[in-house]
N, C-alpha and C positions, 0 to 999 in steps of 0.2 A: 538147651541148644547153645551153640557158641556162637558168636557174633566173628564180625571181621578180625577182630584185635585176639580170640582166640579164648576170648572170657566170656565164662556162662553164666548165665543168670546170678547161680550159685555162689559165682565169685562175687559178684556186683555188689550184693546182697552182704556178703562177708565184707569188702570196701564198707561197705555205708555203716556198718555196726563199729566196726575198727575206728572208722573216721567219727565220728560220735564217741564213742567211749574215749578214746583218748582226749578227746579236747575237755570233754564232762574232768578226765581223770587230770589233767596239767590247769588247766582254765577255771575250773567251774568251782562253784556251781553255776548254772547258765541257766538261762530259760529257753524254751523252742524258739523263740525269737532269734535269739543270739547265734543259736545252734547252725542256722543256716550259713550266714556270712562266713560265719567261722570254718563250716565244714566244706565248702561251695554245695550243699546239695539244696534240692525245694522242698519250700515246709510243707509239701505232702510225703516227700522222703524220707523228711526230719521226724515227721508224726509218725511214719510207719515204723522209721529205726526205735523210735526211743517207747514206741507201744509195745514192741516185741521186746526191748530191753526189759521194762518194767513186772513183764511177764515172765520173764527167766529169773526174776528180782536182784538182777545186775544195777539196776539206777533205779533212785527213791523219790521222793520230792525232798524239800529240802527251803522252806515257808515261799515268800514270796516278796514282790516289791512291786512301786508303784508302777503304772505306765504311764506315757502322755497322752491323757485325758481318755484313757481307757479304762478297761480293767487290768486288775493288778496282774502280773504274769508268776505262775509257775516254776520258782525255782528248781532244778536237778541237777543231782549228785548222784557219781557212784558209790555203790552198798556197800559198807566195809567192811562187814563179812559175807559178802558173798562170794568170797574166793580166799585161798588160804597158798601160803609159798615158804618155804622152806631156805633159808639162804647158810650156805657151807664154807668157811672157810680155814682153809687148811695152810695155818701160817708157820713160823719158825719156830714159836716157844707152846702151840698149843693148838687143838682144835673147838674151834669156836661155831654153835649150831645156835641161829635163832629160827623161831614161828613169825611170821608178821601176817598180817590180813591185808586184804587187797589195794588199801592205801601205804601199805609199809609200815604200818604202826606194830613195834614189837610186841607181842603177846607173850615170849616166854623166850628163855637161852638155856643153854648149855656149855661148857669148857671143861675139856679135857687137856692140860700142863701136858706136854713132849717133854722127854726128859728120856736118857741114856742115847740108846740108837733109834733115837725120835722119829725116822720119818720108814722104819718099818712098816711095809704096805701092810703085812695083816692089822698091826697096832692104829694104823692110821683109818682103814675099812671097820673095824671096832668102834672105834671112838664115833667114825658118824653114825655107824646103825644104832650107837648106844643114846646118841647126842638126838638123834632124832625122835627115838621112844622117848625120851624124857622130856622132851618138848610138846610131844602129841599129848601124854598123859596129864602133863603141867597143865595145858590150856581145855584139857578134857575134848581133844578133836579127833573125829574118827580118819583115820588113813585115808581114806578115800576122799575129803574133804578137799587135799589136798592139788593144785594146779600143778606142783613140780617142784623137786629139789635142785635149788643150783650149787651146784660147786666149784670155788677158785681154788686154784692149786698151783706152787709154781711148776715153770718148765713149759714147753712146747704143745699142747694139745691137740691131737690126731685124731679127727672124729673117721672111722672106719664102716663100711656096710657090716662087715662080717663080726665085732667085734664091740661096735661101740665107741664110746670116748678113750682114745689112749693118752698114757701120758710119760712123755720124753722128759724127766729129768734129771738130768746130769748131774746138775751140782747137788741133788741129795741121794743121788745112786738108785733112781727109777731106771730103768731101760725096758721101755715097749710095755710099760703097766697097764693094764686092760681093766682102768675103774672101773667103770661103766658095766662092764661084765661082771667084777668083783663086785660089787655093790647088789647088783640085780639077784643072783644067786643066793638065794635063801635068804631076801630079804624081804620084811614086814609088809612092805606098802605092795598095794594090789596096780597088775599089770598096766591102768589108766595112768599111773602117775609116774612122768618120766624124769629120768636122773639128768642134768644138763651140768656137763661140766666144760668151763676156760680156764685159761690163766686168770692168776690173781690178780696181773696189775692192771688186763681186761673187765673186767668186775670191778675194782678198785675206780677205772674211767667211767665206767658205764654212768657205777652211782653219782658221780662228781657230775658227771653231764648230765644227769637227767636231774638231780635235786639240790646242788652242790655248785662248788668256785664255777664251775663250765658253764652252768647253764646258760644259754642266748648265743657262747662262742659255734664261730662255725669249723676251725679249724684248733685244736688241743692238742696237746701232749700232757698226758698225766705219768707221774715217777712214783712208783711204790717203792720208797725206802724203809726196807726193816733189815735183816741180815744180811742180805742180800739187794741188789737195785733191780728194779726192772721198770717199764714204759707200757703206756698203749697210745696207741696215736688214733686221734680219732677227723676224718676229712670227710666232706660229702661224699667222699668215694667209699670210707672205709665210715658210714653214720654210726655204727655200733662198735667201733673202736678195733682196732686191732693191736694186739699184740708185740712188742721186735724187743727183741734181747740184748736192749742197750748194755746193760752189765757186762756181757760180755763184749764189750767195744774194747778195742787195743790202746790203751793208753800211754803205756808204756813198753817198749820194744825189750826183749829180756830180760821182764820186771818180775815183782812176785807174784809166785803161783795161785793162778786162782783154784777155786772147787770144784770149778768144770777140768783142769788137768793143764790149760794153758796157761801162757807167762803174759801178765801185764795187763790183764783186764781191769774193767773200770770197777767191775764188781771187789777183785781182792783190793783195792787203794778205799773202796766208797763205804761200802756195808757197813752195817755195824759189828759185825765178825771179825772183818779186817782193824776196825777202828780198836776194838779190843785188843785184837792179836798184836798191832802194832807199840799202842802203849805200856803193853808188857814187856817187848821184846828192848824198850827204850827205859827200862826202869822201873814203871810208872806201878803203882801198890793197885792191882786190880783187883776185887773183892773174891777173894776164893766162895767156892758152893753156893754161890749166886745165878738167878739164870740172866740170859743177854740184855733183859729191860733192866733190871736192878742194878746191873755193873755199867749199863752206860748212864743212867741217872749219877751213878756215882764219880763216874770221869767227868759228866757237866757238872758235878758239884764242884770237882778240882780245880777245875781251867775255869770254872769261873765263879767262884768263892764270895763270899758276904762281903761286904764293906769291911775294910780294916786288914782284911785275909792274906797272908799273901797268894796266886795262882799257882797250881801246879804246872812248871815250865812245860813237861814232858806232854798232858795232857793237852793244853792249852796249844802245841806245834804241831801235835797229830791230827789236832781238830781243825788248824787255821791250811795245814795242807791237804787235808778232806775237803775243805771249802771248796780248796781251788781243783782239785781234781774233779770234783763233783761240778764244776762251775766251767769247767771245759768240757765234759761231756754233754753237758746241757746244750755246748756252745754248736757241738755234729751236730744234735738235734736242731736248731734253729736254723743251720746251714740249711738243713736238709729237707725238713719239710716246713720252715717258715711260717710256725703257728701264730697265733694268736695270744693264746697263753700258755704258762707251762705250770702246772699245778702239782706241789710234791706233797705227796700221802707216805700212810704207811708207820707203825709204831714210832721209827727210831728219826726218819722225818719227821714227824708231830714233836716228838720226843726232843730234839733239837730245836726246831721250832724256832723263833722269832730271832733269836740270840746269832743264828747259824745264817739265817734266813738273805738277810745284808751283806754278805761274804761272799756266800752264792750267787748272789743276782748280780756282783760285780764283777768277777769272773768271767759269769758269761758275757756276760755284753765285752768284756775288753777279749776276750777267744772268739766271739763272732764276727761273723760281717756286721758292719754296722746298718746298712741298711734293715736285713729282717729285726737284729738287733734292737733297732729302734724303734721296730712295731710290737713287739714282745716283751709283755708281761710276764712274774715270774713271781709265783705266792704260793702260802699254803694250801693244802683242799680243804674243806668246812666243814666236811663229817664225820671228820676225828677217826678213832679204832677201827668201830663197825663198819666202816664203808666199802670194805669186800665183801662181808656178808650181805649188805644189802645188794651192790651189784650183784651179787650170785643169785639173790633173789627173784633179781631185775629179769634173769634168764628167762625162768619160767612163765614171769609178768607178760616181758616181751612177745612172747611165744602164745600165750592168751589170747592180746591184742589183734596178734596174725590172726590169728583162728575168728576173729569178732566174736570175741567172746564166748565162743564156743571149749568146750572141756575137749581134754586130750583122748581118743579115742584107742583101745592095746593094737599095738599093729598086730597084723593079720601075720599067722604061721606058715602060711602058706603063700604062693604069688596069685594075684588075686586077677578071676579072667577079665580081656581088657573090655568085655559086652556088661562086666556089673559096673566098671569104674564110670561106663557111658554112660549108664542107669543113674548110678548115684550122681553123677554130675549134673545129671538135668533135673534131678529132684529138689522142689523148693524146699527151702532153709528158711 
């Protein structure tokens, strides 16, 4: 039955497991003591959540410790394998598939190198069905084990009734791609385990705010730089980050052409596609039949050389006006939603790293108001390469949590009459 607020038991029930699990999973281990304060529920709440938890064998004990001048309490944790997550990520030079288990600890990877017309959707729907058997057999886990595949991909993501997750990318010539559909179709894993696909630099925030530079910020902006720029902003309004296609911000008024087909995007000046394309165009000995990581390692080798070295000029003026274009885009963002920090991921961001880092941060601060300016931090993220794939992960995690712990159920083929959903609704959980 539903109460005034419109929540039945069912849901209540579902709150109190979510609110428990999560604090066990960021917090803990904890004891039922602690459980309370921490979750607001009462320790006959606490004892009923976490006696049904231990029974699902989602949370374990975990030794114990003293009390004051009692007995010792009960440490618990959640089981780390009790749940298994898939995370996808589908970047510029490869696709990259890991296993982790319900703490995120990697069990097993996969990569598959992009190379010629790399982001061909059937090559790209191959790699993860292949990326993902290799993973299940690796860690010896049956499909079904599995909580959910996530996947970040760049470009715009359309989650549709009829269709699934679509995917809007322009600059690598997706138009109206039906992963979600493509994926599902004659694939391996049985109808419980659901595909979740975002953007990449959505996934890329996710993990930063939940393990990462973010964590404790209430208000973020994180930058996926790899060939391409992109952003997700994450605000109490937007808690699980949202997505905007900084890249594609106007920087320059009939500047050079970006991927997506317009003039003067922040993407063709920022990327590291652009940064290539530019120091070729200016001279600069770019490594032939190398892919994008190895040629821009090789341009930070130039511009900025051993002791004794001279610099390569050419390298070194593409790279110090990347700075600053990259350092005035940061600067709309600060204008605009006034974070807290701003955190850059992402290969050719890492890849740049500390050297680049100071360039950037000075930039922005002289392109913004000085006021938010002055409240804004501006660093690297902490979880290096993998941190799309974990966010991708983070999907299906998240999506656990909702459910308190509860597994994904195949939806129903049919519309289901609204006399069983009242049924199920009032059925204890």
């Amino acid at each position: 039955m539903a109460g005034r607020n419109g929540r039945t038991v069912r849901d209540l029930r579902r709150a109190n497991r979510t609110a428990v699990l999560q604090r066990l999973y960021f917090d803990g281990p904890l004891s039922r003591f602690e459980l309370g304060p921490a979750t607001g529920l009462s320790s006959g709440s606490v004892s009923n959540v976490v006696a049904d938890l231990v029974a699902d064998g989602l949370v374990e004990e975990a030794g114990s410790v003293d009390s004051d001048g009692g007995r010792p309490r009960t440490l618990l944790r959640v089981t780390p394998g009790s749940g298994h997550m898939i995370g996808v990520d589908v970047g510029e030079t490869r696709v990259r598939v890991e296993l982790f288990d319900l703490t995120l600890t990697e069990l097993a990877r996969a990569e598959r190198p992009l190379t010629g017309q790399r982001y061909d959707v059937e090559v790209i729907v191959g790699h993860i069905r292949d990326g993902i058997a290799e993973v299940l057999t690796t860690a010896g886990l049956a499909p079904e084990r599995l909580l959910g595949v996530g996947i970040g991909v760049p470009g715009i993501v359309e989650h549709t009734q009829d269709r699934g997750a679509v995917v809007h990318g322009q600059t690598i010539g997706w138009d109206a791609v039906p992963l979600e559909a493509l994926l599902r179709a004659g694939s391996p894993l049985p109808g419980t385990v659901p595909y979740l696909i975002d953007n990449g630099a959505k996934t890329l925030g996710q993990a930063e705010m939940w393990f990462g530079a973010g964590r404790g910020a209430r208000n973020a902006v994180v930058v996926l730089f790899g060939s391409g720029v992109g952003a997700s902003l994450v605000t109490p309004e937007a808690e699980h980050g949202r997505a905007v296609e900084w890249g594609h911000l106007t920087v320059r008024v009939r500047g050079r052409r970006c991927r997506c087909g317009a003039l003067g995007c922040l993407e063709a000046y920022a990327g590291a596609e652009s940064l290539l394309a530019r120091w070729r165009e200016e001279g600069g000995r770019v490594p032939s039949g190398t892919d994008e990581e190895t040629a821009l390692t090789s341009m930070l080798a130039a511009a900025y050389p051993p002791d004794g070295q001279a610099a390569d000029p050419v390298a070194l003026a593409v790279l110090e006006e990347t700075a600053e274009y990259l350092g005035a885009g940061l600067s709309d963002l600060i204008n605009l939603f006034q974070p807290e920090r701003i955190l850059i991921g992402g290969w050719a961001g890492l890849r740049l790293g500390s050297r680049f880092l100071p360039a950037v941060r000075r930039h922005a601060v002289s392109y913004a108001l000085r006021h938010p300016a002055g409240k804004v931090t501006v660093d690297l993220g902490r979880l290096g390469p993998d941190a799309v794939t974990v966010g991708a992960a983070i999907l299906p995690l998240a999506a656990f949590f909702a459910r308190g712990g509860r597994r994904p159920e195949p939806a129903p083929e049919y519309p289901v009459p609204a006399w069983r959903t009242a049924i199920e609704e009032r059925a204890p959980r």
